[in-house]
C-alpha positions in Angstrom: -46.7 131.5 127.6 -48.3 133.3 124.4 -50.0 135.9 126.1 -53.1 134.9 125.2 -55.4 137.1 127.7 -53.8 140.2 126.3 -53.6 139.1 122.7 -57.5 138.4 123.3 -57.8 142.0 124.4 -56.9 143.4 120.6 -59.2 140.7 119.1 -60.8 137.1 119.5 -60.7 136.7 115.7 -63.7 136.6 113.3 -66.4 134.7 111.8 -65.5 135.9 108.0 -62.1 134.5 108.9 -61.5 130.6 108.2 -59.1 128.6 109.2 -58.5 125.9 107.1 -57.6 122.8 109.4 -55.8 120.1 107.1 -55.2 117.3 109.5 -56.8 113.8 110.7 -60.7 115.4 110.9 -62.8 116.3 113.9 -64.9 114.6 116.2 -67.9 113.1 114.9 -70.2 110.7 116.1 -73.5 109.1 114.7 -73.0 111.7 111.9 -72.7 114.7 114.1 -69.6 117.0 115.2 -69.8 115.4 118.8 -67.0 117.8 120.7 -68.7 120.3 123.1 -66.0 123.0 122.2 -66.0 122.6 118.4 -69.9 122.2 117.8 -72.1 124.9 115.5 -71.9 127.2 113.0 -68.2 127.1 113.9 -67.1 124.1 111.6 -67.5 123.7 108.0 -66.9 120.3 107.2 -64.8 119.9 104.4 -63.6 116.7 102.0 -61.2 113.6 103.2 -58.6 113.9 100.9 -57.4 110.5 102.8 -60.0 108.9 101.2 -60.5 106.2 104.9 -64.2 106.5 103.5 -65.6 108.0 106.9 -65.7 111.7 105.9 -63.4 114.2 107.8 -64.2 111.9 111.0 -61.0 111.7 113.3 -59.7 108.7 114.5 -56.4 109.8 115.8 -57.1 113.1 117.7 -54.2 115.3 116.3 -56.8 117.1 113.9 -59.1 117.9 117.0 -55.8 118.9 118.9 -55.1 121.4 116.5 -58.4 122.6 115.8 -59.1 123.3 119.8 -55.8 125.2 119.6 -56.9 127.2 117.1 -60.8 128.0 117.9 -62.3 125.9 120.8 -65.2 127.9 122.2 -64.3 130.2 125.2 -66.4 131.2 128.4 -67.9 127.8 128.5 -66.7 126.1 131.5 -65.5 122.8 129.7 -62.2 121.9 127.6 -59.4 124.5 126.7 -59.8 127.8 125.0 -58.6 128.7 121.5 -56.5 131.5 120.5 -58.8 132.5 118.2 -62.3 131.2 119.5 -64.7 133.7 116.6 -62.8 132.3 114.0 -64.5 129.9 111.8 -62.9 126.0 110.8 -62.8 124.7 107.3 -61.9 121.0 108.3 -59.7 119.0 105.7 -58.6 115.2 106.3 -55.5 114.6 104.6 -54.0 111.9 107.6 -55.4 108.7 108.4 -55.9 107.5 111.8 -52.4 106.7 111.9 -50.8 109.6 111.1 -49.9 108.8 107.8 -50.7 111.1 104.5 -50.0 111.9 101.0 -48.5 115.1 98.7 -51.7 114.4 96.6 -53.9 114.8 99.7 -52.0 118.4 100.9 -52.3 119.6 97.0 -55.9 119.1 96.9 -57.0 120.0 100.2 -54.7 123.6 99.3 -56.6 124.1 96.2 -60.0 123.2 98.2 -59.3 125.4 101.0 -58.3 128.0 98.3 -60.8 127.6 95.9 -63.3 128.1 99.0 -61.9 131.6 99.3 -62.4 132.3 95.8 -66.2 131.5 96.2 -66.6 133.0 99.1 -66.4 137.0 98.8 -65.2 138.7 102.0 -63.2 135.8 103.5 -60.2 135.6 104.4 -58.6 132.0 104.6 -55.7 130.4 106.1 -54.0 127.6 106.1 -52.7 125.1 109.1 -50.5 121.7 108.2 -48.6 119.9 110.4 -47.6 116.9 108.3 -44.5 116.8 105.8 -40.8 114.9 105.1 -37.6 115.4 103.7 -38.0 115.4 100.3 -38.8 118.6 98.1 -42.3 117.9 95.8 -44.0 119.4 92.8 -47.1 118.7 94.6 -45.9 121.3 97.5 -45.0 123.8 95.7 -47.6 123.8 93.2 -50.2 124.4 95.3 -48.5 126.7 97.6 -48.1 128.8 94.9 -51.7 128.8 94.0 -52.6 129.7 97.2 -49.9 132.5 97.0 -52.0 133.9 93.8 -55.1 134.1 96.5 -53.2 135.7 99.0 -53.5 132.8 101.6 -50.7 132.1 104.0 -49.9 128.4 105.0 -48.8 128.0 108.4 -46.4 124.2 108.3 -44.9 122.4 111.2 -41.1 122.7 110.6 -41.0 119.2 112.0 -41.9 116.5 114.3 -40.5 113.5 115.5 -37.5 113.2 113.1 -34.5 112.9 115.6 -32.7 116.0 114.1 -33.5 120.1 113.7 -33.7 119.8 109.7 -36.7 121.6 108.8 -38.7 119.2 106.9 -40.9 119.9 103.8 -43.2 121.7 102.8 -42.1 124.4 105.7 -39.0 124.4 104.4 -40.4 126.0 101.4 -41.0 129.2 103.8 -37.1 130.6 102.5 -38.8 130.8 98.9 -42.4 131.4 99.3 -43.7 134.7 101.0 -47.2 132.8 102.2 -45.1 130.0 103.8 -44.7 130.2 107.9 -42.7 127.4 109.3 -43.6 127.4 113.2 -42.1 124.9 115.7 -43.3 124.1 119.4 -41.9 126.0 122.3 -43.0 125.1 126.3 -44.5 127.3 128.7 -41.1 129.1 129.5 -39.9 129.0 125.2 -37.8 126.2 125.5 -37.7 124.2 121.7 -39.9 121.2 122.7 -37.8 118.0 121.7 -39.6 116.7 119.6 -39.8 119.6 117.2 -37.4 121.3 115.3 
């Protein structure tokens, strides 16, 4: 339990606040955003760094996941409600619709989602990835630290999936890098979900 009601009662984010989502796309059908909660002015479709040839269309769900979490519309009678439903979403595909995904992909889609903040006067970006793996990269840390310069924040899974608590990379970055959080999954009463770390 987050406390979301009361955290909605200090503020329901804002529009010249981005969140840039870099995950598996959004729903799009017939060459429209096609989710009733993430329609509008809301989403700013961004580049597929995967490169499936479909755009930042999601064909495994986990990118729509995350971006409801984050700013599904409120009030509106159908799907789930975000934490932060007046924020807007910068959508990045860097997974396919398998899951799987590159350092080149996360390096470009940082220096997109940064170099979007640099053109864009007034707002304030950041980041959500939930991929990453064991190995330290001079593709991580490059462009963590360009996003450092721009004052952007990178919020990173510490892990999924992986069998053990080691935080994987890039969170694991979050002991050298001030703009690094590494967040895990906790259940309704803040139990460590299992399959996080």
């Amino acid at each position: 339990d987050i406390d979301l009601p009361q955290a909605w009662d200090i503020t329901t984010g804002s529009e010249n606040i981005i969140i840039a989502i870099l995950d598996s796309g959004i729903p799009i059908l017939n060459g429209n955003l096609s989710h009733e909660d993430l329609l509008g002015s809301k989403i700013i479709l961004g580049t597929d760094f995967y490169g499936d040839g479909e755009g930042v269309k999601d064909r495994n769900g986990h990118g729509t996941h995350v971006a409801g979490i984050a700013s599904a519309s409120t009030n509106n009678s159908c799907g789930i409600a975000g934490v932060a439903p007046n924020c807007k979403l910068l959508i990045y595909q860097v997974f396919s619709e398998t899951g799987n995904g590159s350092l080149q992909a996360f390096y470009s889609a940082v220096v997109a989602a940064t170099d979007y903040k640099i053109s864009n006067s007034g707002k304030k970006v950041v980041i959500n990835f939930s991929g990453g793996g064991p190995s330290p990269s001079s593709y991580y840390t490059t462009a963590i630290e360009y996003a450092r310069q721009n004052d952007i924040p990178i919020i990173i899974a510490a892990g999924n999936f992986d069998g053990d608590l080691e935080v994987q990379y890039p969170a694991k970055y979050s002991v050298n890098y001030n703009n690094v959080i590494a967040v895990s999954s906790t259940d309704r009463i803040d139990k460590r979900v299992n399959t996080s770390c």
